[in-house]
C-alpha positions in Angstrom: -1.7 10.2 -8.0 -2.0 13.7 -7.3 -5.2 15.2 -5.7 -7.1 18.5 -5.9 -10.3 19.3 -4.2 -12.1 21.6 -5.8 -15.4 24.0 -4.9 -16.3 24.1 -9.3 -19.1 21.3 -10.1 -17.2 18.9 -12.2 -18.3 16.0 -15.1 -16.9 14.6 -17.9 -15.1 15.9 -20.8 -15.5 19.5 -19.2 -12.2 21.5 -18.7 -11.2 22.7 -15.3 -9.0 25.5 -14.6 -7.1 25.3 -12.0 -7.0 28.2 -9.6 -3.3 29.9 -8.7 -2.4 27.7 -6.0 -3.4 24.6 -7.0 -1.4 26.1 -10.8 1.2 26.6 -9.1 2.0 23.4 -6.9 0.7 21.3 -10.6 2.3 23.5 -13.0 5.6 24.8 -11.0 5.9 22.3 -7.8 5.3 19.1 -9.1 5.6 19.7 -13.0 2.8 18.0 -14.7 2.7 17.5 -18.2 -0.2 15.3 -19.4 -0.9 13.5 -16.1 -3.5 11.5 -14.2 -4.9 13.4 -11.6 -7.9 12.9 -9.1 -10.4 15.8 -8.7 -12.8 15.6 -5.8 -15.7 18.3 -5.5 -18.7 17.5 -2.8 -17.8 13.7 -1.8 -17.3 13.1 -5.4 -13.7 12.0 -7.0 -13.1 12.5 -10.4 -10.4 10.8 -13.1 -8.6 14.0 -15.1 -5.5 14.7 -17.6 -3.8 17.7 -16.2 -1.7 19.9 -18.3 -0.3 23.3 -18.5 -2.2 25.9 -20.9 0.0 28.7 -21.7 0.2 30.9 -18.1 -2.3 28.9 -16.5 -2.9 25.1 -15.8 -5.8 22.9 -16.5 -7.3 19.4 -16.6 -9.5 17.5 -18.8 -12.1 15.9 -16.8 -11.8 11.6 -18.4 -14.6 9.9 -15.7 -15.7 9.4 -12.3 -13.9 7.4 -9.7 -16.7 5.3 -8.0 -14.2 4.6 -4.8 -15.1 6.5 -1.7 -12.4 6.5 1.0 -14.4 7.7 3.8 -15.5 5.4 6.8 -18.8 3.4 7.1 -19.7 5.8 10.3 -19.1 9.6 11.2 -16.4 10.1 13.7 -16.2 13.7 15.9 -12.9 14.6 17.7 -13.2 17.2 20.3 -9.7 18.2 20.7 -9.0 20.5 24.0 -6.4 23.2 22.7 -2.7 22.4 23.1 0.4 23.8 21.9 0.5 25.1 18.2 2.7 22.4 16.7 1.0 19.5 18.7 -2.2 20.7 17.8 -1.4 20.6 14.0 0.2 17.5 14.3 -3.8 16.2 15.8 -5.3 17.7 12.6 -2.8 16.5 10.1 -3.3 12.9 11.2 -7.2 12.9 12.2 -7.6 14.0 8.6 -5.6 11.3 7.4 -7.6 8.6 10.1 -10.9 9.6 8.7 -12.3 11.9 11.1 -15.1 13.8 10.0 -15.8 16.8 12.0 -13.0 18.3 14.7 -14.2 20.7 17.5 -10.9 22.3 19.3 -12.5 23.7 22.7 -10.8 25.4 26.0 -11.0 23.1 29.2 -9.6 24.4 32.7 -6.3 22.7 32.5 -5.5 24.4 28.7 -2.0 26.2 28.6 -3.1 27.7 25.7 -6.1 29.9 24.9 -7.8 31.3 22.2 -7.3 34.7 21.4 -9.3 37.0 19.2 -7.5 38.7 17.3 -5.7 35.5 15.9 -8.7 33.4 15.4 -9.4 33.9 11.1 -5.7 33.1 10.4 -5.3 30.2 12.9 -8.8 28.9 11.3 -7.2 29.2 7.5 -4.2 28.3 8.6 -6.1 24.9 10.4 -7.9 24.3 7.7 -5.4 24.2 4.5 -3.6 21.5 6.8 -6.8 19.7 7.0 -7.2 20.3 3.1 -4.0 19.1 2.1 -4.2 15.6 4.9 -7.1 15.1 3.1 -5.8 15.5 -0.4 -2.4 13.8 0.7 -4.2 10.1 1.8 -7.4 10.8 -0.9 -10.5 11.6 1.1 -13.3 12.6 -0.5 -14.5 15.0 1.8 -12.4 17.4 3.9 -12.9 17.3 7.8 -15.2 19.8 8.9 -13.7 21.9 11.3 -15.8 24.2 13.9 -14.7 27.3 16.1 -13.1 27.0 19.2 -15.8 26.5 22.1 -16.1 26.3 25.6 -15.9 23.3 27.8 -19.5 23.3 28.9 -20.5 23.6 25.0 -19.4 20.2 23.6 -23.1 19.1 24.8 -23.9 20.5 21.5 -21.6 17.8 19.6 -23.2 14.5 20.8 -23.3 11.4 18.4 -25.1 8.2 18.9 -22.5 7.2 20.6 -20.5 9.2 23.0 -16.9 8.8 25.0 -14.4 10.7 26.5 -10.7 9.9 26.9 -10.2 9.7 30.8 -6.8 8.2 32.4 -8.6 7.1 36.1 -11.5 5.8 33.9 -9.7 2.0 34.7 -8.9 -0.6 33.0 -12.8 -2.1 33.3 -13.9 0.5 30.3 -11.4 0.2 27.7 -12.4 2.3 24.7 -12.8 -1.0 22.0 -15.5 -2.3 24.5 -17.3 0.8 24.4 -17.2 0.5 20.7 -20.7 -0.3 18.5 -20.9 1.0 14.6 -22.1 3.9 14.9 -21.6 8.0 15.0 -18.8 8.4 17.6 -17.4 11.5 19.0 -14.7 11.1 20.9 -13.4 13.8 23.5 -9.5 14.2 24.2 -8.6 16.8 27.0 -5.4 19.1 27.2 -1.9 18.2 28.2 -3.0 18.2 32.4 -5.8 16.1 31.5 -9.0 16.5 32.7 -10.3 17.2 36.2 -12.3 15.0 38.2 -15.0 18.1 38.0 -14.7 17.8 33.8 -15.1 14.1 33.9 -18.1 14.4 35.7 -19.9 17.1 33.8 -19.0 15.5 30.9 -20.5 12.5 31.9 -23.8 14.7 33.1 -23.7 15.2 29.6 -23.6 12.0 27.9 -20.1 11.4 27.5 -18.6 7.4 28.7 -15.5 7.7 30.4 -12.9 5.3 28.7 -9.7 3.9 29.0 -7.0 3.9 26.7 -4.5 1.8 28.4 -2.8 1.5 31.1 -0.2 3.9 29.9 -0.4 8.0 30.4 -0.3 9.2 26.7 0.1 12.8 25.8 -2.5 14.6 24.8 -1.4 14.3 20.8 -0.8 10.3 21.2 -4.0 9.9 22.8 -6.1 11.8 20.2 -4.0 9.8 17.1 -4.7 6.4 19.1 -8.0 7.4 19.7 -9.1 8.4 16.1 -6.9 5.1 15.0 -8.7 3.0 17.0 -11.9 3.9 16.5 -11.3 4.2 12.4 -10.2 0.4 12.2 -13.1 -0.7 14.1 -15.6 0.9 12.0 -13.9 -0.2 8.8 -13.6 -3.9 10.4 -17.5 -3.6 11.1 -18.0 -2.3 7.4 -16.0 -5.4 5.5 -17.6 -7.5 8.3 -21.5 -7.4 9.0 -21.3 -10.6 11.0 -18.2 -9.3 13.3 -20.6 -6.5 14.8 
């Protein structure tokens, strides 16, 4: 089942008009006629007939879907920049692992920077793939995705519960042990890792040093396992009070 998110307030038996990219990929791409779609507008998803409507495309709003396919506990990733097509690759699939808020910041190992005069059509561009991860495994909510920051300002993104991926952090602090249901953000640095200067600042900060194995992972791998991780546990916790 196809799904649209969509900023118009939606409720039953209303029409919705679809604006001309989502007409297009319905009406052109994918070539509805009559189908079941899923319309989601702030956290809520909705059951609708789409169908095309002389030049444009609509859908018939038939009732709510009561399911909500987000996880029991907000999860942060602060992502340290990487290369273009590895960094994508960490939105794509934090979207689909139920992150809720990304914060891409610049550490002193980064091979890439952030660069001005880029910044509005890396951010659209950053966020349609986050739209469309979201749409793809039906989230009700899109990722929330802040600007690129400094190092020293991920002090302003503390949860309840706070780690950082760190390979020297040994095998004594393994990231599921740190793990309690609650808000988590999560910190992955840059290809070089982090320095033994970073780790400690962000520990000054409030960040746990963790493990995640006793394998050096890229940068991408580690943000993916981390998010994954972190995601099963919190569902786990959810279908089972007593596990906690």
């Amino acid at each position: 089942m196809q799904q649209y998110f969509t900023d118009v307030p939606l409720e039953p038996g209303m029409e919705y008009v679809f604006p001309k990219a989502q007409a297009h990929h319905a009406g052109t791409v994918l070539r509805m006629n009559h189908e079941t779609i899923r319309l989601v507008h702030d956290g809520i998803g909705y059951f609708a007939d789409a169908y095309p409507k002389g030049k444009e495309f609509a859908a018939r709003v038939l009732a709510i879907d009561p399911r909500t396919n987000e996880l029991p506990f907000p999860i942060t990733l602060a992502q340290a920049l990487i290369r273009r097509e590895k960094m994508e690759l960490i939105l794509q699939k934090a979207a689909e692992l139920g992150v809720t808020r990304i914060v891409p910041f610049e550490s002193s190992r980064c091979v890439v920077h952030a660069r001005s005069e880029k910044a509005d059509r890396q951010r659209e561009r950053w966020s349609s793939i986050l739209q469309e991860a979201a749409e793809q495994c039906k989230r009700n909510r899109i990722p929330a995705l802040e600007s690129i920051c400094t190092f020293g300002q991920l002090s302003g993104y503390i949860s309840d519960l706070n780690l950082a991926a760190y390979e020297k952090a040994g095998e004594d602090s393994p990231l599921l042990q740190a793990l309690r249901p609650s808000s988590i953000t999560i910190v992955i640095g840059p290809e070089g890792g982090f320095s033994e200067e970073e780790n400690a600042a962000l520990n000054e900060m409030g960040f746990c040093s963790v493990s995640l194995g006793s394998r050096i992972l890229r940068a991408e791998t580690a943000a993916i396992s981390a998010c994954a991780l972190i995601g099963g546990y919190l569902e786990l916790c959810d279908r089972d009070p007593q596990g906690k």
